[in-house]
TILOPA-902162 format. One record per residue (C-alpha): residue in one letter; x, y, z. Coordinates in steps of 0.2 Angstrom, whole numbers, plus 2048, in hexadecimal, padded with zeros to 3 digits. Layout:
TILOPA-902162
aXYZ/...
end
This chain:
TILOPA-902162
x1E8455BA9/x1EC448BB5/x1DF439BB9/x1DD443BCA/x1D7451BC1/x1CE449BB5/x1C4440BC1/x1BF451BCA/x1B9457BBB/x1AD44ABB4/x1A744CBC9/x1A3460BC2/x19D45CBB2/x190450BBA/x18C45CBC7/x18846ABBB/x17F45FBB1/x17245BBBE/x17546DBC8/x16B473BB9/x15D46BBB9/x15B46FBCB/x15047EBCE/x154482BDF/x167483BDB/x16A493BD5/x17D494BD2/x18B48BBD7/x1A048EBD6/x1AE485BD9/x1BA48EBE6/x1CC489BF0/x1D9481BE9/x1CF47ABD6/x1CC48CBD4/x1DE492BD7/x1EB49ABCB/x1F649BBDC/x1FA48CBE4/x1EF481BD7/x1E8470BDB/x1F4461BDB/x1EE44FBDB/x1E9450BEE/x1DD45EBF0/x1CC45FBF1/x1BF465BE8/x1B3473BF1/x1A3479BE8/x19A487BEF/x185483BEB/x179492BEC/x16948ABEC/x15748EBF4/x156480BFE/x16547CC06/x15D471C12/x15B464C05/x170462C05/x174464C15/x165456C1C/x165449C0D/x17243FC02/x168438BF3/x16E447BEA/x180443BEB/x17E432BDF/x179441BD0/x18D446BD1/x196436BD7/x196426BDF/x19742DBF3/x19F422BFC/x19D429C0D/x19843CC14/x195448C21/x18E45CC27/x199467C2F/x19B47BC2F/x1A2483C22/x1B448CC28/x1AD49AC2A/x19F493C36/x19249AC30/x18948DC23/x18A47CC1F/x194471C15/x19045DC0F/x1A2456C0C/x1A2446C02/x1AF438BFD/x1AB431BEB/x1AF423BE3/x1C5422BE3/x1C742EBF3/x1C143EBEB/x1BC44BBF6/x1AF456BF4/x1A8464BFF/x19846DBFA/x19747CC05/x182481C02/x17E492C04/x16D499C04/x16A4A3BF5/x1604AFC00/x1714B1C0C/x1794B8BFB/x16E4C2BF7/x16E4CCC06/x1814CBC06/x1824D3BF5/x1724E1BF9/x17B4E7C0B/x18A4EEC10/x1984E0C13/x19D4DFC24/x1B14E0C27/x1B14CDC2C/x1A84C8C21/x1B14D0C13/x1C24C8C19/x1BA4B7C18/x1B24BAC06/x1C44C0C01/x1CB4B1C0A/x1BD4A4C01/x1BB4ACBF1/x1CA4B7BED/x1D84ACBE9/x1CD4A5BDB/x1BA49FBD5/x1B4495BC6/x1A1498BC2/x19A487BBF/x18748FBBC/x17F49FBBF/x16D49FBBC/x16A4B1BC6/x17B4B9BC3/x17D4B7BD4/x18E4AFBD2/x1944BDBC8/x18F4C9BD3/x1984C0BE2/x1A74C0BD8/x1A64D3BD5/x1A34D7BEA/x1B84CEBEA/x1C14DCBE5/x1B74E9BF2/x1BA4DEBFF/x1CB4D7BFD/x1D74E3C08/x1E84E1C0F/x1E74D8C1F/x1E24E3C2F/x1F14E8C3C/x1EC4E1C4D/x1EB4F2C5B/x1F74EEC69/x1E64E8C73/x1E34DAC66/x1F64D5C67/x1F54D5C79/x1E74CEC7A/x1EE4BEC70/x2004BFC7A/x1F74BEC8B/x1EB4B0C83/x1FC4A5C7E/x2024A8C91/x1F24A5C98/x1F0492C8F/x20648EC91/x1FE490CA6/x1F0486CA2/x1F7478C9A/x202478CA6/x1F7475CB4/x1EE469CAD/x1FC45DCA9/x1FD45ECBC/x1EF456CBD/x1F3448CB2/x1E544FCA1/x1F044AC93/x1E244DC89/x1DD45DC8D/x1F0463C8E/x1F345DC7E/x1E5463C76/x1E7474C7B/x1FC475C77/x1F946CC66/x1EA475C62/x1E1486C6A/x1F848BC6F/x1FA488C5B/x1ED494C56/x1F24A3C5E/x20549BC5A/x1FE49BC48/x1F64AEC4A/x2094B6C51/x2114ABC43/x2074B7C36/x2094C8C3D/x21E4C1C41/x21C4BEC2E/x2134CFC28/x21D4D9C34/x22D4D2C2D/x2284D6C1B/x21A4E1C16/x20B4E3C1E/x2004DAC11/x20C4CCC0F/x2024BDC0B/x2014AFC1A/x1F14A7C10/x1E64A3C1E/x1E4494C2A/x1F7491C29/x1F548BC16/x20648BC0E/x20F48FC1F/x21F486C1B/x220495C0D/x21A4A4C15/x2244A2C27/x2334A8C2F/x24349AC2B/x246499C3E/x234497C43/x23048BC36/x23F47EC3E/x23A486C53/x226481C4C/x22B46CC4B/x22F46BC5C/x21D475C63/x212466C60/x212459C6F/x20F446C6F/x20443FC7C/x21143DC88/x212449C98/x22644BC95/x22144EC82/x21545BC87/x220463C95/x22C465C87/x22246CC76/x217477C83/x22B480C88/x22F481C76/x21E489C73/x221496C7D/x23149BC79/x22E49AC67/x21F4A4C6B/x2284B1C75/x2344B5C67/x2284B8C59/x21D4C2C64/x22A4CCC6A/x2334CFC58/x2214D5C54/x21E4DDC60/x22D4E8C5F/x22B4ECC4D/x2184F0C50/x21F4FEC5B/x2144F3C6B/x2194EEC7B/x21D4DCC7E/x2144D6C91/x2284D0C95/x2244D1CA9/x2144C4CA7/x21C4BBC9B/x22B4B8CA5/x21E4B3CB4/x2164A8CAC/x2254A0CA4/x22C49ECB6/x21D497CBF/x21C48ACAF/x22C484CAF/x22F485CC3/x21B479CC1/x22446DCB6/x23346CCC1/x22A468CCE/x220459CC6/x22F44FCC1/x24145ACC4/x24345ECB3/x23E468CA6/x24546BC92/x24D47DC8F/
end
């Protein structure tokens, strides 16, 4: 065990040690990459703690609490990745990262009495399936979260040709908005959406690329974790060029690389999904965006 590692886990023994005596929280796991066989913690992950309690308010509003595990030396509220609760992530003492994702203990229940919807069974599998370590369970409820895994973890879902259209035409929609507003002169905005919202969907036509190529369950992790693994070679080197600086020539250059490298993948896909590929919009749009770049400046990358 390396002084990282260490140092993580005095954070959890303190924390259970004081979890206990705290009636309101009822159990509490350690999930992600501390909690992994696959892909394990090295010396820079994090540590995420998922805290089922009955008054999650208290976490989420107030920070006295935090001096029970560690020394905090700064900390904040954001949604969990999934969006729908709340996390207090806090730097200790020597840069260690904790999140504390707080879940209502009645929101558990009522996930474990009903019927899990498809959703959120892919985010349980997604959260919970690669790996849990119970740090306390005082109503089992921990125990039975971990049994729900198995009935919802299921190979991924193929897209219906609507859903892939829907995300091809998204891409092309955004290369002629971003586009336009370079016109303008909205470096921020234009960057932001080639760097970011393009990326997604470029991130979303990577993994069915990649599950089409191979088998349908083929595992992409999720969020692009691990991306340099699970991608295609050629898309992997075609991905550097994507991102832009901000620089209108840089942008005019990544968005063109973008689009190409999103037209291959999308089409490869496409064709071994048995769909049709929009080829007459996508050469439109592909037209109009490089005849609008031409225009600004004479130029434009290939």
């Amino acid at each position: 065990m390396n002084q990282t590692e260490a140092s993580y886990e005095q954070l959890i023994d303190r924390f259970v040690k004081w979890a206990e005596t705290c009636p309101d929280i009822r159990a509490a796991v350690v999930i992600g990459s501390r909690a992994r066989i696959d892909h394990p913690a090295d010396e820079w992950a994090d540590l995420d703690i998922v805290v089922i309690t009955t008054d999650p308010e208290r976490y989420v509003s107030t920070i006295d609490w935090m001096e029970n595990v560690g020394d905090p030396v700064l900390t904040f509220v954001e949604p969990t990745a999934t969006g729908d609760e709340m996390e207090r992530r806090v730097l200790f003492e020597d840069m260690l990262d904790v999140d504390f994702a707080i879940i209502p203990k009645r929101n558990v229940q009522q996930l474990l009495q009903d019927e899990v919807p498809p959703k959120i069974g892919v985010q349980i599998a997604n959260i919970f399936g690669r790996g849990i370590r119970v740090l306390l369970d005082k109503d089992g409820l921990a125990t039975q979260l971990r049994g729900l895994i198995p009935s919802v973890k299921t190979p991924p879902r193929l897209p219906t040709h609507g859903e892939f259209l829907e995300v091809v035409n998204d891409f092309l929609y955004h290369a002629v908005f971003t586009a336009k507003h370079l016109r303008r002169g909205e470096l921020w905005w234009t960057v932001t959406c080639l760097d970011c919202y393009m990326q997604r969907l470029l991130l979303r036509v990577m993994e069915w690329h990649a599950r089409a190529t191979h088998v349908w369950n083929y595992d992409t992790w999720f969020r692009g974790r691990f991306l340099e693994e699970w991608v295609n070679h050629r898309a992997l080197q075609d991905l550097r060029k994507t991102f832009a600086h901000y620089d209108e020539n840089d942008i005019k250059r990544a968005l063109l690389e973008a689009m190409n490298l999103f037209r291959w993948l999308a089409m490869e896909t496409a064709e071994r999904l048995s769909y049709t590929y929009p080829t007459e919009a996508d050469k439109r749009v592909m037209e109009w965006v490089r005849a609008c770049l031409l225009e600004k400046d004479g130029t434009a990358s290939h």
